[in-house]
C-alpha positions in Angstrom: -148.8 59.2 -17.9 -145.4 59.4 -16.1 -145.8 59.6 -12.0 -142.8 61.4 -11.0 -141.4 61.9 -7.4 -139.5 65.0 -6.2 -137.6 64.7 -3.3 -135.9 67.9 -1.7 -133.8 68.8 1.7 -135.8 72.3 1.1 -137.3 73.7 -1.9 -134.8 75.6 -3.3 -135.7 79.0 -4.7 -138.9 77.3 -5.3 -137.1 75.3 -8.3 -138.1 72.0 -7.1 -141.6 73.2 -6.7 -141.7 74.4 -10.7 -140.4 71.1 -11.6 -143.2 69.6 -9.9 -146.0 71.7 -11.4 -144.4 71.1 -14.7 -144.9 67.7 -14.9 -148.6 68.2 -13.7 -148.9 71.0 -16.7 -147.8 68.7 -19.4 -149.9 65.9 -18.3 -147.8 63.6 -15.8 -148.7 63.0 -12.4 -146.0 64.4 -9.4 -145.8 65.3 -6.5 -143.0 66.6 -4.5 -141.9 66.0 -0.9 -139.5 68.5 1.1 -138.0 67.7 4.3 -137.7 71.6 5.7 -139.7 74.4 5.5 -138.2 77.4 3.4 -137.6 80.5 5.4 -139.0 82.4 2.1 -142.0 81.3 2.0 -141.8 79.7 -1.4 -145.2 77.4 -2.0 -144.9 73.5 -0.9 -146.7 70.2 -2.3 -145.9 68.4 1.5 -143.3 69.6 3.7 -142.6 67.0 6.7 -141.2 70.1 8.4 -138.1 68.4 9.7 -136.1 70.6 12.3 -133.2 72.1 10.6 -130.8 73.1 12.8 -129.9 77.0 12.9 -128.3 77.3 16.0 -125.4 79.9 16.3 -122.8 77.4 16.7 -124.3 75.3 13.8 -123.8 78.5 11.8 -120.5 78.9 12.7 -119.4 75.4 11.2 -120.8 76.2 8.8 -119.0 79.0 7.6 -116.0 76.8 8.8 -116.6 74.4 6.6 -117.3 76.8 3.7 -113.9 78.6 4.1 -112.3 75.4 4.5 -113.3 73.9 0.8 -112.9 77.5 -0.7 -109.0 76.5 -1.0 -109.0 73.1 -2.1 -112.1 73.8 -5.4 -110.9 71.8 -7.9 -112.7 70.2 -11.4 -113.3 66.9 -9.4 -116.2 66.7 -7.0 -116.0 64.6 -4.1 -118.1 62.5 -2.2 -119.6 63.6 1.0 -118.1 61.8 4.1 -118.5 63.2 7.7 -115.4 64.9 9.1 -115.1 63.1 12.7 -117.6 60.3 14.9 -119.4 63.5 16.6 -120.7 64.5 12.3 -121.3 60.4 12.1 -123.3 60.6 14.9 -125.3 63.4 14.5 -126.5 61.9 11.2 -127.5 58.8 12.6 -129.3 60.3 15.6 -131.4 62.5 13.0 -132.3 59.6 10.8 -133.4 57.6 13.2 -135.4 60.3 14.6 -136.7 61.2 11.5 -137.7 58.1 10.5 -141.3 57.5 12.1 -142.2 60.9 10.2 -140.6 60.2 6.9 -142.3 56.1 6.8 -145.6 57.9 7.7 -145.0 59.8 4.4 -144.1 57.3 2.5 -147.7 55.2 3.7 -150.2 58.3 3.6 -149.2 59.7 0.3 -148.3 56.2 -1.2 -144.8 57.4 -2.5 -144.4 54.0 -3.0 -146.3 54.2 -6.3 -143.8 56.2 -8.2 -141.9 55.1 -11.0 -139.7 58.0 -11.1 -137.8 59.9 -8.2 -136.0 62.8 -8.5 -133.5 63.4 -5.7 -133.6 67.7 -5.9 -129.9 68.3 -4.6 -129.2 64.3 -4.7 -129.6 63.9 -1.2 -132.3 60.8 0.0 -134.5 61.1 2.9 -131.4 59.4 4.6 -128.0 60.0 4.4 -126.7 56.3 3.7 -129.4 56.5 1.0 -131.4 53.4 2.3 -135.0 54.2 0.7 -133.4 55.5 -2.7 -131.7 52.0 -2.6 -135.0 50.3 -1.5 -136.9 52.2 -4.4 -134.2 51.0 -7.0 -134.2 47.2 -6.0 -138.3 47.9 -6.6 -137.5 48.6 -10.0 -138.1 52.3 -9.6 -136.0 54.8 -11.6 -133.8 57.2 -9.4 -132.6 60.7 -11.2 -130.5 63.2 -8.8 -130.6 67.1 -9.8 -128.1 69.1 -8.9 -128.7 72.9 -8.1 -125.3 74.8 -6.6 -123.7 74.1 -2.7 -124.5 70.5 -3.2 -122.0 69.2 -5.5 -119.5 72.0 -4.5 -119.4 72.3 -0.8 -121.1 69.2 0.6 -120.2 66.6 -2.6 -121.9 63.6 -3.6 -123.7 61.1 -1.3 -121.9 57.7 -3.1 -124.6 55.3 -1.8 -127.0 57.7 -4.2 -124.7 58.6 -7.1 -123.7 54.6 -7.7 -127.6 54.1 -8.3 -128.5 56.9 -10.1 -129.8 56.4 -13.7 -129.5 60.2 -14.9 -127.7 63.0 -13.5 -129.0 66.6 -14.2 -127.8 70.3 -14.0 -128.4 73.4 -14.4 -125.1 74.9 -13.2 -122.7 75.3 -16.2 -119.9 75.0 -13.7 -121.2 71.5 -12.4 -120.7 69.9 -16.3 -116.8 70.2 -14.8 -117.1 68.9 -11.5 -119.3 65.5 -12.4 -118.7 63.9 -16.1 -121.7 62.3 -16.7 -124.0 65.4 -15.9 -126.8 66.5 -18.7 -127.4 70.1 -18.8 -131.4 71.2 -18.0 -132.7 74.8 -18.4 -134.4 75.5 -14.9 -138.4 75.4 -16.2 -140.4 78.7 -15.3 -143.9 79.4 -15.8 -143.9 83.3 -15.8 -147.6 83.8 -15.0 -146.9 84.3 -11.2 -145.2 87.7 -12.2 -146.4 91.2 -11.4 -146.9 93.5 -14.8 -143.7 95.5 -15.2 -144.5 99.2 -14.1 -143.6 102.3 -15.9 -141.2 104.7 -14.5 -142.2 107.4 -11.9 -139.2 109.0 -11.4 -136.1 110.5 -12.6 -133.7 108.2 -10.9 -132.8 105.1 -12.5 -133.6 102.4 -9.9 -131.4 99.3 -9.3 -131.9 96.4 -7.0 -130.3 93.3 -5.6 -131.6 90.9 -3.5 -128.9 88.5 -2.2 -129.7 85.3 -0.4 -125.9 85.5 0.9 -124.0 88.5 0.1 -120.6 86.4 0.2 -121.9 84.2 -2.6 -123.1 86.9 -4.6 -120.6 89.5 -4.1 -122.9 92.2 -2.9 -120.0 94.0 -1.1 -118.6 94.5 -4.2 -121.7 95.6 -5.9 -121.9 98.1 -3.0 -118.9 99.5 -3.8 -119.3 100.2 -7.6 -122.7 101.6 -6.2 -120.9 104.0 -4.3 -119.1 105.7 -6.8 -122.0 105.5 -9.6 -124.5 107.4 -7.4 -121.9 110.4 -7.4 -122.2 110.5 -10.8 -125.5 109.5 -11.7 -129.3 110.1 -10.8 -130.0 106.8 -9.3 -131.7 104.8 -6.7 -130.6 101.7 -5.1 -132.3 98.8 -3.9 -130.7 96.4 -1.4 -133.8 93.8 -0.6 -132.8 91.2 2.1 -135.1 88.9 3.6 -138.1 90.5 1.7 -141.5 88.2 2.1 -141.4 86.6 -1.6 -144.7 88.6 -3.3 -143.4 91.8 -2.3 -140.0 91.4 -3.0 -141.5 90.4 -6.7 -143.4 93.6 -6.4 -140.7 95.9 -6.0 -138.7 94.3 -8.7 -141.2 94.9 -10.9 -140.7 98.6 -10.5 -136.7 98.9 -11.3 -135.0 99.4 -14.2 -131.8 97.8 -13.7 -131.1 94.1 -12.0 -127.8 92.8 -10.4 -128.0 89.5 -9.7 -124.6 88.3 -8.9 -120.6 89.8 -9.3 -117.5 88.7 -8.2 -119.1 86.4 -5.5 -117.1 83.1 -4.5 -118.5 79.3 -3.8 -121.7 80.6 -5.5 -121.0 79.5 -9.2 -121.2 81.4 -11.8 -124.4 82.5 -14.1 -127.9 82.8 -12.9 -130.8 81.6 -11.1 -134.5 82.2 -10.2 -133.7 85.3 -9.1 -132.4 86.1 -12.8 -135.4 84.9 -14.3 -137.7 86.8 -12.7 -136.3 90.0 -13.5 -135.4 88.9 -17.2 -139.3 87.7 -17.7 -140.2 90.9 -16.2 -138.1 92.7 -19.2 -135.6 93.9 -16.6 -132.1 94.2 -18.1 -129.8 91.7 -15.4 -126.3 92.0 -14.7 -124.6 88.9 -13.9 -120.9 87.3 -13.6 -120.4 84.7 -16.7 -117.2 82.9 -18.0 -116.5 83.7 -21.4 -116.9 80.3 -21.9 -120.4 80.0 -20.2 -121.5 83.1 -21.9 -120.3 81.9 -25.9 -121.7 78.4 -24.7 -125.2 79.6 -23.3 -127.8 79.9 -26.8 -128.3 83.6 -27.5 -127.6 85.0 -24.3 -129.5 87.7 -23.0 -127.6 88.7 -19.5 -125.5 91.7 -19.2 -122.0 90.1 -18.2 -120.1 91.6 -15.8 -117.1 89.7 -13.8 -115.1 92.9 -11.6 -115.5 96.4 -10.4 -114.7 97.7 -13.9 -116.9 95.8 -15.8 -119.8 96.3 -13.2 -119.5 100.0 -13.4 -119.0 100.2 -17.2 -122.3 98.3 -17.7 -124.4 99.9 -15.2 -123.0 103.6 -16.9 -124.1 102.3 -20.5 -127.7 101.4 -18.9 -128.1 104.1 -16.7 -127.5 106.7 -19.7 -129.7 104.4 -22.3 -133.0 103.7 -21.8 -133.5 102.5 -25.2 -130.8 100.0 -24.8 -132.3 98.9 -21.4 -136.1 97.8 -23.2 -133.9 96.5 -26.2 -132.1 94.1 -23.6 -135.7 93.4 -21.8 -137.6 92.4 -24.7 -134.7 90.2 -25.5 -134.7 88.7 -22.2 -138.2 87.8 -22.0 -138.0 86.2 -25.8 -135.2 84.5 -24.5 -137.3 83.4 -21.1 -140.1 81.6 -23.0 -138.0 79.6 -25.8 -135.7 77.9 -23.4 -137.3 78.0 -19.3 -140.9 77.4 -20.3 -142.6 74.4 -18.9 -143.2 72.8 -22.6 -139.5 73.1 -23.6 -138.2 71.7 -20.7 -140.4 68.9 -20.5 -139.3 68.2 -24.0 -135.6 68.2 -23.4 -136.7 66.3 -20.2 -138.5 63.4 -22.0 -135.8 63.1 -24.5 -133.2 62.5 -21.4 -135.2 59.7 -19.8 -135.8 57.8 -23.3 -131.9 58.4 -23.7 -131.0 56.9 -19.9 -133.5 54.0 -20.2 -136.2 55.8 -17.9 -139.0 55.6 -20.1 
């Protein structure tokens, strides 16, 4: 039996948290630690509940920051480094701050007994990566996951990536940005799901439920929305900061699913919010390189990358019903052979014996 450590700034669309319980459901022992509480209530193992801060002018950085690495993308990631001494400080003052809490983790719930940690979103409980660092010179394996904003807006902490022993993905885009990535199917157990309800009305409903509307290209979406409900009998959706059960709720009564178009700095492809509606047999619209799409095994998402495309699909499944259970029966076929817990476990398993781990 493995004893694997998670490690995550937050839990992530509740990703970390299903990497957790997999290891539990195939037999391993795991436990995962989060530094900050989700806003969307997403379930936790421990949470230190470490203040995040969400002041306006924090925000406002932000966005700063966001715009500011828009124009320079590239297919080489970076490593993190703080802009000026007033970033440099502020990490320092939070690490040592967070410290007491972080050691009393580490003694109460004997993280220390790990043999495996997996850094969700490679970041360490500290920035300079001083416990990662302290767990490899124990002899501990360290393996950093990757999700989205991490390796494209903030870049990689060095102190973390020059003692990693496997690097993971599920971002098709990241396999450009970082060489020695290895490609993991999110895992999903699909038993938390609502039954998908029959249709009660005429209207053909749609929904989208964007965590940032820039990333996902909602105003877009909106648009294409616009000129399809002049033409069609439809209703749509637009579910924003929706508590997480009855945002699963609603979806479970639509038709039609957007997850993403034409958003920037978000990647491209899917997420959790694709696979829910997919193992609810939900046809999903989603943007997808041509590569991504040939390269991605049997490829259930309905692809749309513009305004064109986007209205040309949503047309051909507003008008078809058949063609929309077709498409959700292949989506939740395609759910089980390649995001349930056993497969990924599998291809999990096979990494660590190929990187040394186990």
């Amino acid at each position: 039996m493995l004893k694997i450590l998670h490690i995550a700034p937050i839990n992530f669309a509740g990703v970390p948290y299903d990497f957790f319980q997999m290891h539990n459901a195939c037999g391993d022992y795991s436990r995962i630690i989060t530094l900050h509480q989700n806003e969307r209530v997403f379930p936790e193992d421990v949470c230190l509940k470490l203040p995040l801060p969400n002041y306006s002018l924090v925000k406002i950085l932000r966005r700063k920051k966001v715009t500011e690495i828009e124009g320079k993308l590239s297919n080489n990631v970076r490593y993190f480094n703080p802009k000026n001494p007033i970033e440099k400080t502020y990490y320092n003052l939070y690490d040592f701050f967070a410290k007491p809490r972080i050691e009393k983790a580490i003694s109460d719930y004997n993280l220390d007994d790990f043999d495996i940690i997996h850094y969700d979103g490679g970041l360490d409980f500290y920035r300079n990566a001083k416990q990662a660092i302290k767990w490899k010179k124990q002899g501990k394996k360290i393996v950093c996951c990757y999700y989205g904003s991490d390796l494209r807006i903030r870049g990689l902490i060095k102190e973390l990536d020059e003692i990693s022993d496997l690097n993971i993905t599920s971002e098709y885009d990241h396999l450009t940005l970082k060489k020695d990535l290895e490609y993991l199917f999110y895992p999903y157990d699909t038993s938390e799901l609502p039954q998908k309800k029959e249709r009660t009305s005429d209207a053909v409903k749609i929904i989208h439920s964007p965590t940032n509307r820039k990333y996902k290209g909602t105003e877009l979406i909106i648009s294409v929305i616009e000129k399809i409900k002049k033409e069609r009998k439809i209703e749509f959706l637009l579910m924003e900061n929706v508590e997480r059960n009855r945002l699963l709720e609603i979806k479970s009564q639509c038709d039609i699913s957007i997850d993403q178009v034409g958003g920037t700095m978000g990647g491209t492809g899917y997420g959790k919010a694709g696979l829910e509606t997919l193992a609810m047999g939900i046809p999903t619209i989603t943007n997808m390189t041509k590569e991504y799409s040939n390269w991605l095994k049997e490829n259930p998402f309905v692809v749309a990358n513009d305004f064109n495309e986007l209205y040309n699909n949503l047309i051909e499944l507003v008008d078809d019903e058949k063609a929309r259970i077709d498409i959700g029966k292949r989506g939740i076929d395609w759910i089980n052979k390649y995001h349930s817990f056993g497969e990924v476990d599998k291809r999990l398993k096979h990494l660590y014996q190929k990187y040394g781990i186990i």
